[in-house]
N, C-alpha and C positions, 0 to 999 in steps of 0.2 A: 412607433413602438419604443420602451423607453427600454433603456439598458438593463438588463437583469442577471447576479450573481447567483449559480447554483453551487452547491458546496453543504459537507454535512454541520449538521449545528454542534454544539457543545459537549452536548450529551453521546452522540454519537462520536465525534472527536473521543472522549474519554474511556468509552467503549474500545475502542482500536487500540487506543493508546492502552487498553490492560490486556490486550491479546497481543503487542505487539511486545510488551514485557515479558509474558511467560513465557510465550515462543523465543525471546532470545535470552533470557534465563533457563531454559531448556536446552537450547543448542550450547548454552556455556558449560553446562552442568555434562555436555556427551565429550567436549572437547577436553574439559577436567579429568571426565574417567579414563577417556583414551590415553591422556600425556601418562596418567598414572598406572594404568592396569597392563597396558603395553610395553613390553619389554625389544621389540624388534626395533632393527636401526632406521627403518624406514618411517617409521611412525609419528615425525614429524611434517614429513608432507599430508599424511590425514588430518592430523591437529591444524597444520593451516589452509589445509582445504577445507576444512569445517569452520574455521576462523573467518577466511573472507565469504564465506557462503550467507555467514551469519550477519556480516556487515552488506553485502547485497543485499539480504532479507532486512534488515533493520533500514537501511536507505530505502528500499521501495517501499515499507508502509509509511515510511513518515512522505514521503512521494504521494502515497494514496491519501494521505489525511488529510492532507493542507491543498492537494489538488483542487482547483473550481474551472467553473465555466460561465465564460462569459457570453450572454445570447448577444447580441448587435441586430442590427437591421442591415448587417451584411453576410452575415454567417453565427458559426460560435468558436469562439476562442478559449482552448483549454490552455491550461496555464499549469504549471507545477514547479516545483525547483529546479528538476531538470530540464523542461523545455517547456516550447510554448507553439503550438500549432494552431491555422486559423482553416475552420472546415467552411466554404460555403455552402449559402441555403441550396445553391441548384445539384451540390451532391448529396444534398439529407436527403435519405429516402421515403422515411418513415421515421413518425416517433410515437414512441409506446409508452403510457403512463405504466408504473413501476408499483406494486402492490406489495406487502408485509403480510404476509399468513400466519397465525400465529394460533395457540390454542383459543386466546381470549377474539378472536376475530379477524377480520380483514384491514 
């Protein structure tokens, strides 16, 4: 069996990549209003609890995007910036092809 990389393509990539934008130009735009419309003294531990919430969320999708896997003829090896784990074949249990429903079809 020869080595095979699964991972989304391009298009899909640039997809995430514009949900991964609004969502963290969204959370900027809460942490914006907060520093501004909040007058209490405590009000910068919200602001940067929404600040690093917002760089978790911004790390994990670029985690999701560039994520792949790699099948072997010994297991599959996921891979990402943060880490890299090697599952073997004798703990896959199952595997399920993955379908897209959509108005125009399947």
């Amino acid at each position: 069996m020869p080595e095979m990389w699964i991972g989304f393509n391009s298009l899909d990539r640039q997809r995430y990549w514009w949900r991964t934008g609004i969502l963290t130009l969204a959370l900027a735009g809460v942490m914006v209003a907060m520093s501004l419309t909040t007058h209490e003294p405590g009000k910068w531990w919200w602001v940067g609890g929404a600040g690093a919430f917002s760089v978790v969320v911004f790390l994990s999708a670029i985690n999701s995007i560039y994520g792949q896997v790699l099948l072997t003829t010994t297991g599959l090896e996921f891979r990402t910036f943060v880490s890299s784990r090697v599952v073997p074949w004798s703990e896959v249990v199952r595997i399920e092809e993955r379908q897209r429903v959509s108005r125009s079809g399947t």
